[in-house]
PDB file of N, CA, C and O in Angstrom:
ATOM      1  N   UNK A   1     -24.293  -1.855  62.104  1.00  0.00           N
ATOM      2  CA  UNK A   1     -24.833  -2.667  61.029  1.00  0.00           C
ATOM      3  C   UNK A   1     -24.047  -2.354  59.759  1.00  0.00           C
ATOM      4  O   UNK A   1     -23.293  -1.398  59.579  1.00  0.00           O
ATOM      5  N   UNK A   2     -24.332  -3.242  58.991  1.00  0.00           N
ATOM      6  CA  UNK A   2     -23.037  -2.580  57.488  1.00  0.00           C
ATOM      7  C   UNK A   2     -23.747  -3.719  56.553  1.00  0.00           C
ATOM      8  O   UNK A   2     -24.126  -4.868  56.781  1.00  0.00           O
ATOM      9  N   UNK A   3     -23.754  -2.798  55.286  1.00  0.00           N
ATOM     10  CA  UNK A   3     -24.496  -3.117  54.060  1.00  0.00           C
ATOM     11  C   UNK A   3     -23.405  -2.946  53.298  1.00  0.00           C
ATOM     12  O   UNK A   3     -22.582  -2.032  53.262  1.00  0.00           O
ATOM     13  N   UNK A   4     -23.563  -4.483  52.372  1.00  0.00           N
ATOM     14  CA  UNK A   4     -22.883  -4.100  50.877  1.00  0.00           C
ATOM     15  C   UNK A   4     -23.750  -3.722  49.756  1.00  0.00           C
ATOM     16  O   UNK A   4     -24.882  -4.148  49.527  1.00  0.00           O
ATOM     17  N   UNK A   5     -23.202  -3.036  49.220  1.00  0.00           N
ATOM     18  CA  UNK A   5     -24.262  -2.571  48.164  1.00  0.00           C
ATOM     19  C   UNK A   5     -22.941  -2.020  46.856  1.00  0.00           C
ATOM     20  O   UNK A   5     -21.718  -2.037  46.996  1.00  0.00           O
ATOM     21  N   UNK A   6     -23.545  -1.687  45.956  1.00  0.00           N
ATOM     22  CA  UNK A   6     -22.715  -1.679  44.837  1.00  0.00           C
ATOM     23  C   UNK A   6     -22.696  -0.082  44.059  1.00  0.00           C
ATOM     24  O   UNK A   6     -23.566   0.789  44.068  1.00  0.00           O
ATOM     25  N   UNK A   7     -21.430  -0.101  43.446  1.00  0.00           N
ATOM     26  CA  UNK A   7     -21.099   1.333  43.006  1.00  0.00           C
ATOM     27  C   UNK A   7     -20.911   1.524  41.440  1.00  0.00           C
ATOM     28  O   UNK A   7     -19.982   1.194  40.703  1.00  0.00           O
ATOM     29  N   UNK A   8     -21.836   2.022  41.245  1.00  0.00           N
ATOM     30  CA  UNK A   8     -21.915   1.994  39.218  1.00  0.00           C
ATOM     31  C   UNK A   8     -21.146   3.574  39.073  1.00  0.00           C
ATOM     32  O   UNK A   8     -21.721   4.589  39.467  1.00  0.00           O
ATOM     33  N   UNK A   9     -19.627   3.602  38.386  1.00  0.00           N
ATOM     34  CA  UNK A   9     -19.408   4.475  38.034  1.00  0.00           C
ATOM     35  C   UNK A   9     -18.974   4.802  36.732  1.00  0.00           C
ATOM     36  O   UNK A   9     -18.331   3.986  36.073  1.00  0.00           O
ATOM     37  N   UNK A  10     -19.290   6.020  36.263  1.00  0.00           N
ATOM     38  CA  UNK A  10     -19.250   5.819  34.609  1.00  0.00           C
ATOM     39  C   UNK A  10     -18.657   7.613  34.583  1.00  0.00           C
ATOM     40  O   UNK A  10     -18.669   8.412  35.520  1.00  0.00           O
ATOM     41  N   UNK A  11     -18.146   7.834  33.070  1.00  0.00           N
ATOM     42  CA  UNK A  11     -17.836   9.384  32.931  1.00  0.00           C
ATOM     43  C   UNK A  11     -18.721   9.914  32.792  1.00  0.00           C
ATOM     44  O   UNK A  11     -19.784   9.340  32.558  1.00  0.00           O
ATOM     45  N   UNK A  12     -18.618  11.008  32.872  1.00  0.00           N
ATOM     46  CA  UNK A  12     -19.676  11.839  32.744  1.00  0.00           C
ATOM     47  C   UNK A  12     -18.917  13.951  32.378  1.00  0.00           C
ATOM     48  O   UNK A  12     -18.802  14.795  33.266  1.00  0.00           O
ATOM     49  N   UNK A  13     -18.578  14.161  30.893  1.00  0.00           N
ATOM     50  CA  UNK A  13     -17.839  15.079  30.905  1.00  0.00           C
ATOM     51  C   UNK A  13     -16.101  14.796  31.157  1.00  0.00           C
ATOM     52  O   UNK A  13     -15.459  13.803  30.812  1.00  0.00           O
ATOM     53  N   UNK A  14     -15.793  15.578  31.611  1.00  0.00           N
ATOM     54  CA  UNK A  14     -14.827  15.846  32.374  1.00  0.00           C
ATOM     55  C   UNK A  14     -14.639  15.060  33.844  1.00  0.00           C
ATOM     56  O   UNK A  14     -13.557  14.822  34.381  1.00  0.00           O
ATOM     57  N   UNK A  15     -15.577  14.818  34.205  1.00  0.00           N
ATOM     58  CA  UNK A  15     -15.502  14.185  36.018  1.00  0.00           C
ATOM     59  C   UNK A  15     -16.152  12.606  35.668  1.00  0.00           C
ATOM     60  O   UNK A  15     -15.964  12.002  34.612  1.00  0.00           O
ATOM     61  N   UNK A  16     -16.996  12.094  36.889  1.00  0.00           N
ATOM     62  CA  UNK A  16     -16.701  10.681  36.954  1.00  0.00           C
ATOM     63  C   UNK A  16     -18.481  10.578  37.708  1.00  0.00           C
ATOM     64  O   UNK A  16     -18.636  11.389  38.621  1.00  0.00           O
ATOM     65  N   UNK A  17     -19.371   9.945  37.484  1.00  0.00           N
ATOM     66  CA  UNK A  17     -20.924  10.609  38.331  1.00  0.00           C
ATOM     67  C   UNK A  17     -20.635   8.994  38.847  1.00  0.00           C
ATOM     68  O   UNK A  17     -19.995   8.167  38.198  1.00  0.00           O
ATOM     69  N   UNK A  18     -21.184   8.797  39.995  1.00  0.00           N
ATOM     70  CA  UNK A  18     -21.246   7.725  40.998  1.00  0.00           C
ATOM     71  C   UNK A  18     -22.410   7.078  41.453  1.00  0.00           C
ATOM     72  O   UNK A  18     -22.942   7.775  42.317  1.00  0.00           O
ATOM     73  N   UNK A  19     -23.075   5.961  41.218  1.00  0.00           N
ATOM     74  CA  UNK A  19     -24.475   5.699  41.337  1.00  0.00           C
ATOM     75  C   UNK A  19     -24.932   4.273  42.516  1.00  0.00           C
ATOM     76  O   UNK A  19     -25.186   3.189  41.992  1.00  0.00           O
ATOM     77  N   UNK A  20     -24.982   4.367  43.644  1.00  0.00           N
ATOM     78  CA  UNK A  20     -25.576   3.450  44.367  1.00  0.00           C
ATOM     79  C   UNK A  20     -27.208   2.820  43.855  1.00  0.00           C
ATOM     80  O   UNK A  20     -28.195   3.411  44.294  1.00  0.00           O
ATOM     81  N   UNK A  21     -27.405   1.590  42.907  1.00  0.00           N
ATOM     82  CA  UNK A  21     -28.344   1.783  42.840  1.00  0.00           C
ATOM     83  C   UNK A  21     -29.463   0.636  43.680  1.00  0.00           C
ATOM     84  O   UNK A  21     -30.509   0.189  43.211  1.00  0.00           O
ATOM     85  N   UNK A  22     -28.858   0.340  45.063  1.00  0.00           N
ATOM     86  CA  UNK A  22     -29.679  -0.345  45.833  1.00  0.00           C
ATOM     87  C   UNK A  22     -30.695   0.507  46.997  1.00  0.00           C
ATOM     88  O   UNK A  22     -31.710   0.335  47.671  1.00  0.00           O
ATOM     89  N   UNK A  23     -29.259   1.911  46.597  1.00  0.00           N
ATOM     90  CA  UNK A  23     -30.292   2.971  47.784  1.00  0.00           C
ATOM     91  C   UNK A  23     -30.757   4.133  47.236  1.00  0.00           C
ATOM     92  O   UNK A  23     -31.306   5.110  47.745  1.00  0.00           O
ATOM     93  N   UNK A  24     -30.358   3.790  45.796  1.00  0.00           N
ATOM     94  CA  UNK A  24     -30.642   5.249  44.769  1.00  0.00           C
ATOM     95  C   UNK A  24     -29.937   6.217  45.230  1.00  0.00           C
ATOM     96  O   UNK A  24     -30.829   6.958  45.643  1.00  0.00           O
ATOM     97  N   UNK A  25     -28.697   6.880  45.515  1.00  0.00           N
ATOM     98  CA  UNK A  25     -27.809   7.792  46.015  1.00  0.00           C
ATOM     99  C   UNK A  25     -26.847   7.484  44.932  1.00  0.00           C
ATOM    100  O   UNK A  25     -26.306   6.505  44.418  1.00  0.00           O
ATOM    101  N   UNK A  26     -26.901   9.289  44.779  1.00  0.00           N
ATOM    102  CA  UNK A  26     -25.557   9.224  43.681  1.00  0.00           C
ATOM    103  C   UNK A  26     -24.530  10.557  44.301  1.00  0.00           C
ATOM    104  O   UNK A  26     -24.809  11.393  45.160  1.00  0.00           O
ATOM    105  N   UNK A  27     -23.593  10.424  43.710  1.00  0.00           N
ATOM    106  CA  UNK A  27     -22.292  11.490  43.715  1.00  0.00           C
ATOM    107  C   UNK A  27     -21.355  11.714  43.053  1.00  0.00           C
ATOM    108  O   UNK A  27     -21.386  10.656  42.424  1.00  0.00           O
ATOM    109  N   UNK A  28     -20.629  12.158  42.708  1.00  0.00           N
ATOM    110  CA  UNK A  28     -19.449  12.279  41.460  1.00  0.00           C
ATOM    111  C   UNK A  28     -18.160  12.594  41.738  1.00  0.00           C
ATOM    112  O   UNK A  28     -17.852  12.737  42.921  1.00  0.00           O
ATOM    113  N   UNK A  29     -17.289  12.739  40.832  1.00  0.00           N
ATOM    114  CA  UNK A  29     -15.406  13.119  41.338  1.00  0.00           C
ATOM    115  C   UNK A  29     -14.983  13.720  40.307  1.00  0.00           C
ATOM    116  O   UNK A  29     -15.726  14.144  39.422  1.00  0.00           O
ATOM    117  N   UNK A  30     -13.617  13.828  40.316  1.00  0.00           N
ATOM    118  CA  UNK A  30     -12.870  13.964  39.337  1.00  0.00           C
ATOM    119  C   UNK A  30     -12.029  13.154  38.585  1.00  0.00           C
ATOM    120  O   UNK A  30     -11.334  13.340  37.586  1.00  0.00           O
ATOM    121  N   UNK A  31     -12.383  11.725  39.686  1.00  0.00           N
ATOM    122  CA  UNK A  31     -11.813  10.499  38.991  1.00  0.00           C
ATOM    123  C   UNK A  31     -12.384   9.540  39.795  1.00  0.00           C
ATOM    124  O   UNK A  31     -13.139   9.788  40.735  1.00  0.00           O
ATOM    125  N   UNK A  32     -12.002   8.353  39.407  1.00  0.00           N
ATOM    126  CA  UNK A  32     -12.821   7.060  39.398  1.00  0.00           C
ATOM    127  C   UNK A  32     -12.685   7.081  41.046  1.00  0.00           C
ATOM    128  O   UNK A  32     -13.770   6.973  41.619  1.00  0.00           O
ATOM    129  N   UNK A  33     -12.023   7.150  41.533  1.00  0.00           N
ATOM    130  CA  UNK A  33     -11.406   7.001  42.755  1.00  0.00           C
ATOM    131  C   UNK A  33     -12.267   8.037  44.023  1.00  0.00           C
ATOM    132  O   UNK A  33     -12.602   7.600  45.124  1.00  0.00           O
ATOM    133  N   UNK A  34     -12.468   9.267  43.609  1.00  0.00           N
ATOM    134  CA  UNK A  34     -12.765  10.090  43.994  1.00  0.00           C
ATOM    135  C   UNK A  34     -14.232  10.070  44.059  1.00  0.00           C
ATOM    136  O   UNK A  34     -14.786  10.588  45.029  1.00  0.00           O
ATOM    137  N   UNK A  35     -15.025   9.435  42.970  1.00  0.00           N
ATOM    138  CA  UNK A  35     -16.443   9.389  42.969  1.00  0.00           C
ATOM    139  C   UNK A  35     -16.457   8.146  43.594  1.00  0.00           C
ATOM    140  O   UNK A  35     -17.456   8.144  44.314  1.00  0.00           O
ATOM    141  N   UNK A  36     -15.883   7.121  43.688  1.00  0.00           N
ATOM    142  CA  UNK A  36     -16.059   5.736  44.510  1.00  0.00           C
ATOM    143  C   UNK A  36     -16.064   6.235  45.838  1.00  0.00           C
ATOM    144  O   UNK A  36     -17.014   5.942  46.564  1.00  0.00           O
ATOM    145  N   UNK A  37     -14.969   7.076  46.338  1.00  0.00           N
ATOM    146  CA  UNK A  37     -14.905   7.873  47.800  1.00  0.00           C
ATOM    147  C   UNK A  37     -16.064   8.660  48.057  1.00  0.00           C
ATOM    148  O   UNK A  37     -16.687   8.355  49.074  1.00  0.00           O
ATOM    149  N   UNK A  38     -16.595   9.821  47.208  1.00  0.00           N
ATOM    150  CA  UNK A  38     -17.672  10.265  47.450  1.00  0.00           C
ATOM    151  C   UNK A  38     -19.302   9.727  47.898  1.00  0.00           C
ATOM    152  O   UNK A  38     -20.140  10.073  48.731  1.00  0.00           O
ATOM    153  N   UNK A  39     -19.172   8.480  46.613  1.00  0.00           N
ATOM    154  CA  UNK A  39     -20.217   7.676  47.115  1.00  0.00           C
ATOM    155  C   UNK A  39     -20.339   7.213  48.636  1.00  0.00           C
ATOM    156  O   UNK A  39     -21.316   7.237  49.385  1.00  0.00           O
ATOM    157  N   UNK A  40     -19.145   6.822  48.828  1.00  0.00           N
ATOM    158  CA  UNK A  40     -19.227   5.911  50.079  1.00  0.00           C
ATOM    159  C   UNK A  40     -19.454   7.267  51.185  1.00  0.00           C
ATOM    160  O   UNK A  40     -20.120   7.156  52.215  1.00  0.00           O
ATOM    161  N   UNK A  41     -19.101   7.929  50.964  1.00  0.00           N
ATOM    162  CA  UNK A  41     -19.502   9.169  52.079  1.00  0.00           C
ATOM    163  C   UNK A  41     -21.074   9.249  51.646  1.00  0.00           C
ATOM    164  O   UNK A  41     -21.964   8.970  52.449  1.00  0.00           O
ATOM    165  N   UNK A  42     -21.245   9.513  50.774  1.00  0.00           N
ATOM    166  CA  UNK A  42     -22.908  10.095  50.407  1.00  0.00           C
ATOM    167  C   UNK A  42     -23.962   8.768  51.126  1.00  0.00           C
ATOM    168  O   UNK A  42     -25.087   8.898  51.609  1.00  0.00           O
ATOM    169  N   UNK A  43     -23.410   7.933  51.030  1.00  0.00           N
ATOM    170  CA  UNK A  43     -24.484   6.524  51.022  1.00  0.00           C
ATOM    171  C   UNK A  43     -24.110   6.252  53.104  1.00  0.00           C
ATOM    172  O   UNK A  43     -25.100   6.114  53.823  1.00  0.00           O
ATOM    173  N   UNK A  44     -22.563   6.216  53.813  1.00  0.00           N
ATOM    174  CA  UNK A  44     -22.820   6.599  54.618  1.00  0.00           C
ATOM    175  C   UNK A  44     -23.578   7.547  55.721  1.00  0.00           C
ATOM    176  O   UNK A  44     -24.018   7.167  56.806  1.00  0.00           O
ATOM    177  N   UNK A  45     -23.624   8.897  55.169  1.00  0.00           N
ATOM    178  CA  UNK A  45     -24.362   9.743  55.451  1.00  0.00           C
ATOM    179  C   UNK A  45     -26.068   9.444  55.240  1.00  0.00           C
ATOM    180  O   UNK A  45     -26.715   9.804  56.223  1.00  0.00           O
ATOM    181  N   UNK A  46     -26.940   8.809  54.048  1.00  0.00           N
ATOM    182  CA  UNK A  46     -27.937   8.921  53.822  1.00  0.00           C
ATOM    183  C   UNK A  46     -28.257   8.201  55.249  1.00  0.00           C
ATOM    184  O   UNK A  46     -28.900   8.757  56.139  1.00  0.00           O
ATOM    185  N   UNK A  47     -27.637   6.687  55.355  1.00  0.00           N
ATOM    186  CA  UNK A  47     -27.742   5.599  56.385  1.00  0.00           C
ATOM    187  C   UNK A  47     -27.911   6.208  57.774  1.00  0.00           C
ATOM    188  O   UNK A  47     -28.844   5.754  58.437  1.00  0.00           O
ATOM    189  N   UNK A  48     -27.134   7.191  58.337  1.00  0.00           N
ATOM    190  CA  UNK A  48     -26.825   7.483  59.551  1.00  0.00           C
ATOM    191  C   UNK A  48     -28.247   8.680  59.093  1.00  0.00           C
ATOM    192  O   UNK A  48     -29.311   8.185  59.465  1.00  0.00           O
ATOM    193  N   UNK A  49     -28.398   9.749  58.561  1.00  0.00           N
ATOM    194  CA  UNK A  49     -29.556  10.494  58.893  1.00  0.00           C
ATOM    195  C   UNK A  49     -30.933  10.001  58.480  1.00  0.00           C
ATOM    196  O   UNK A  49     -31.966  10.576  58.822  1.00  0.00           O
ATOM    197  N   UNK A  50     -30.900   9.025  57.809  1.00  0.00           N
ATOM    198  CA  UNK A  50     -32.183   8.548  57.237  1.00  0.00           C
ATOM    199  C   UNK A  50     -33.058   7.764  58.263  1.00  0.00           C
ATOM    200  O   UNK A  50     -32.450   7.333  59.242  1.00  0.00           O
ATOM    201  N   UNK A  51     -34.187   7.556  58.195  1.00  0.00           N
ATOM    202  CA  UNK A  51     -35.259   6.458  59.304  1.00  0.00           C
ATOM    203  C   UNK A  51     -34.995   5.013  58.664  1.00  0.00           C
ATOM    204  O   UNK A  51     -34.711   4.659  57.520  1.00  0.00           O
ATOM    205  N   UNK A  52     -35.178   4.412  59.706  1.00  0.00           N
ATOM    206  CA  UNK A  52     -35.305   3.206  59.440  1.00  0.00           C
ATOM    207  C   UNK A  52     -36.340   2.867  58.729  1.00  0.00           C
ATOM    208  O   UNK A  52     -36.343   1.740  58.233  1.00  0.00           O
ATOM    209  N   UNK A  53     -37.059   3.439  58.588  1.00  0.00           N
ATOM    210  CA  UNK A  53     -38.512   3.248  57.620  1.00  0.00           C
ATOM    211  C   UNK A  53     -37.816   3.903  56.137  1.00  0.00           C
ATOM    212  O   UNK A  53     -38.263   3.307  55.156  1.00  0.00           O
ATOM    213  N   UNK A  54     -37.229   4.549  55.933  1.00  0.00           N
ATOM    214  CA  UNK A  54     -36.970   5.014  54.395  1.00  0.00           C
ATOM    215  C   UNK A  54     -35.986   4.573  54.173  1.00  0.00           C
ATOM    216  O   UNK A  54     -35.733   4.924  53.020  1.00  0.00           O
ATOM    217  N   UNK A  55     -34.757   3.659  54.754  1.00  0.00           N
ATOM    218  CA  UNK A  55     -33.751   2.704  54.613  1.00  0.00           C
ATOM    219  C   UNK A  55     -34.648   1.571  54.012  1.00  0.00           C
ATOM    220  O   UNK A  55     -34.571   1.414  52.794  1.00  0.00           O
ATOM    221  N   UNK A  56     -35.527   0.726  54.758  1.00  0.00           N
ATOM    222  CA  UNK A  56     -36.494  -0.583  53.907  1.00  0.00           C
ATOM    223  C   UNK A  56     -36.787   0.414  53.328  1.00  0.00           C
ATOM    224  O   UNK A  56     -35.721   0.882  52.928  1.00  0.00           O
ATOM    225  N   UNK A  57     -37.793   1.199  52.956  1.00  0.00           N
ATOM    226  CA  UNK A  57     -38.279   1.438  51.567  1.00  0.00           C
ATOM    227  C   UNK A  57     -37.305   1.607  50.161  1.00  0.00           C
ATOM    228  O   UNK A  57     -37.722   1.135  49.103  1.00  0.00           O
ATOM    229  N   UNK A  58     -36.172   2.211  50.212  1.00  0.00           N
ATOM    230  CA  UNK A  58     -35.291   2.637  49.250  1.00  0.00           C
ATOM    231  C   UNK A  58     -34.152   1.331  49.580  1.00  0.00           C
ATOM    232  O   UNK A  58     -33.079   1.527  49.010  1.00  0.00           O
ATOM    233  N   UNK A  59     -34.196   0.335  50.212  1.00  0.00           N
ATOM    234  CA  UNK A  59     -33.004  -0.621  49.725  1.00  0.00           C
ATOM    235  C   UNK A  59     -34.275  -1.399  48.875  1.00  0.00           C
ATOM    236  O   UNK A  59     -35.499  -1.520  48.915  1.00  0.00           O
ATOM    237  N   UNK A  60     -32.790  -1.942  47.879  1.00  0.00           N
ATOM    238  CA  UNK A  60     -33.342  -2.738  46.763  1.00  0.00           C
ATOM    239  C   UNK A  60     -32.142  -3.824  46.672  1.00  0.00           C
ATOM    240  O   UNK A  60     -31.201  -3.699  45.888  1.00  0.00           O
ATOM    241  N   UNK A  61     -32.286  -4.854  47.531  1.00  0.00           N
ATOM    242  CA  UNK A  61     -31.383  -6.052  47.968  1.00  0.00           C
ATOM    243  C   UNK A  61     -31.029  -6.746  46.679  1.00  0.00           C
ATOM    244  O   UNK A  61     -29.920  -7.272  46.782  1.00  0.00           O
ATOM    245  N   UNK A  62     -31.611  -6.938  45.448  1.00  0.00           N
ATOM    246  CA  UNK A  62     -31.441  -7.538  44.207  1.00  0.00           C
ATOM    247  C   UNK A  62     -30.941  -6.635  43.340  1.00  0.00           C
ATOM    248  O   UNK A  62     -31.714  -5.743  42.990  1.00  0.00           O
ATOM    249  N   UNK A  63     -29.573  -6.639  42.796  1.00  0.00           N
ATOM    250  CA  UNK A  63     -29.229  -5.382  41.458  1.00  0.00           C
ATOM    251  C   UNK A  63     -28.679  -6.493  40.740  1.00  0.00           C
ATOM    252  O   UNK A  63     -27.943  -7.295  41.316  1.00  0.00           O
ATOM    253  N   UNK A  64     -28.952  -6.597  39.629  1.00  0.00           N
ATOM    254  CA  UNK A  64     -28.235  -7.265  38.232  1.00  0.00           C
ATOM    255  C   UNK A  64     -27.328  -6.108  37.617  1.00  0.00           C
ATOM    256  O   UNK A  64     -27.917  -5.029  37.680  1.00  0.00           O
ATOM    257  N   UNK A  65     -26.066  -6.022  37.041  1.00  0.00           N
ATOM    258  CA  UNK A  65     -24.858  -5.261  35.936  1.00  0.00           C
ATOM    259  C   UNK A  65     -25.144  -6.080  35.434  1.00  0.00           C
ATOM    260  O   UNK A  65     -25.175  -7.209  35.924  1.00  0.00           O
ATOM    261  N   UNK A  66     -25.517  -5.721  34.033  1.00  0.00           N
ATOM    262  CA  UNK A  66     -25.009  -6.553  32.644  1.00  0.00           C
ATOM    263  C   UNK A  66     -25.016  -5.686  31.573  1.00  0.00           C
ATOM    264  O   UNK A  66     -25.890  -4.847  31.353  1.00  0.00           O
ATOM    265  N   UNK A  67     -23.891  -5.925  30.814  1.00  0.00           N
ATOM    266  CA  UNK A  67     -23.822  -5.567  29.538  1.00  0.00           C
ATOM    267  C   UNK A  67     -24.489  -5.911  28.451  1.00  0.00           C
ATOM    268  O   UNK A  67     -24.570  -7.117  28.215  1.00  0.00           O
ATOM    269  N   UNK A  68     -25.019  -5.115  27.685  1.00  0.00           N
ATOM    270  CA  UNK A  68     -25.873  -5.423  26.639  1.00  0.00           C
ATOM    271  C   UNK A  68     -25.146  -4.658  25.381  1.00  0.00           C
ATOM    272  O   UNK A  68     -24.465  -3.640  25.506  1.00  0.00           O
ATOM    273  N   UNK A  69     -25.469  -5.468  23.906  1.00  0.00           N
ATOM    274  CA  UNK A  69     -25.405  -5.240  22.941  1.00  0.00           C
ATOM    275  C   UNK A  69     -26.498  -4.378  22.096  1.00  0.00           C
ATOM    276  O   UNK A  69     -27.401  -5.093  21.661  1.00  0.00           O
ATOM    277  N   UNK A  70     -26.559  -3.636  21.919  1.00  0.00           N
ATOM    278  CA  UNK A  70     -27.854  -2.536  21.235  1.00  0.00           C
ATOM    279  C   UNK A  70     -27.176  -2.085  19.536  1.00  0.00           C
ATOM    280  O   UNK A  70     -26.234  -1.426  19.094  1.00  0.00           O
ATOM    281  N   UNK A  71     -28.445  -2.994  18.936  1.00  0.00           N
ATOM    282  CA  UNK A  71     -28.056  -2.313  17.462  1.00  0.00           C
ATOM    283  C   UNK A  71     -29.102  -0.715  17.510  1.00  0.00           C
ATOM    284  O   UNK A  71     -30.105  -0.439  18.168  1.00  0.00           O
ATOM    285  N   UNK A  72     -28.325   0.063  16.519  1.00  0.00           N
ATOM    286  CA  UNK A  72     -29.090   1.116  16.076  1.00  0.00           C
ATOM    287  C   UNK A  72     -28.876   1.664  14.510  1.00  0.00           C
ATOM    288  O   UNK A  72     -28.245   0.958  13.724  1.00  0.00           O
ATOM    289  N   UNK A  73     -29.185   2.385  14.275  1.00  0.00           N
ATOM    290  CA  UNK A  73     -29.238   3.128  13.072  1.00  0.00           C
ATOM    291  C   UNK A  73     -29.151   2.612  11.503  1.00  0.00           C
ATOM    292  O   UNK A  73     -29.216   3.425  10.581  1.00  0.00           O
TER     293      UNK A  73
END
């Protein structure tokens, strides 16, 4: 079976934190590349040890990205 699902990665420090947020699984790198790779291992792995009952519960088939404008101060 094979799921697309999507990879939010942003800096974080020095390294790169990696965020699946259809299955809530995250992971990080040392570069963009490396946390995109990690993810895909982390989110493989959850899939293969996880139940099929906590796969439906934690997929979330609908994710919106959007950028927003935020005034402050």
């Amino acid at each position: 079976m094979n799921y697309q699902v999507t990879a939010l990665i942003g800096r974080e420090g020095d390294g790169y934190v990696s965020l699946c947020p259809e299955l809530d699984v995250a992971s990080e790198g040392d570069s963009v590349e490396e946390a995109r790779a990690n993810l895909q291992e982390a989110v493989e792995l959850f899939l293969e040890c996880a139940s099929r009952k906590e796969i439906e519960e934690r997929l979330h088939n609908e994710v919106y990205v959007a950028r927003l404008n935020v005034a402050f101060g």
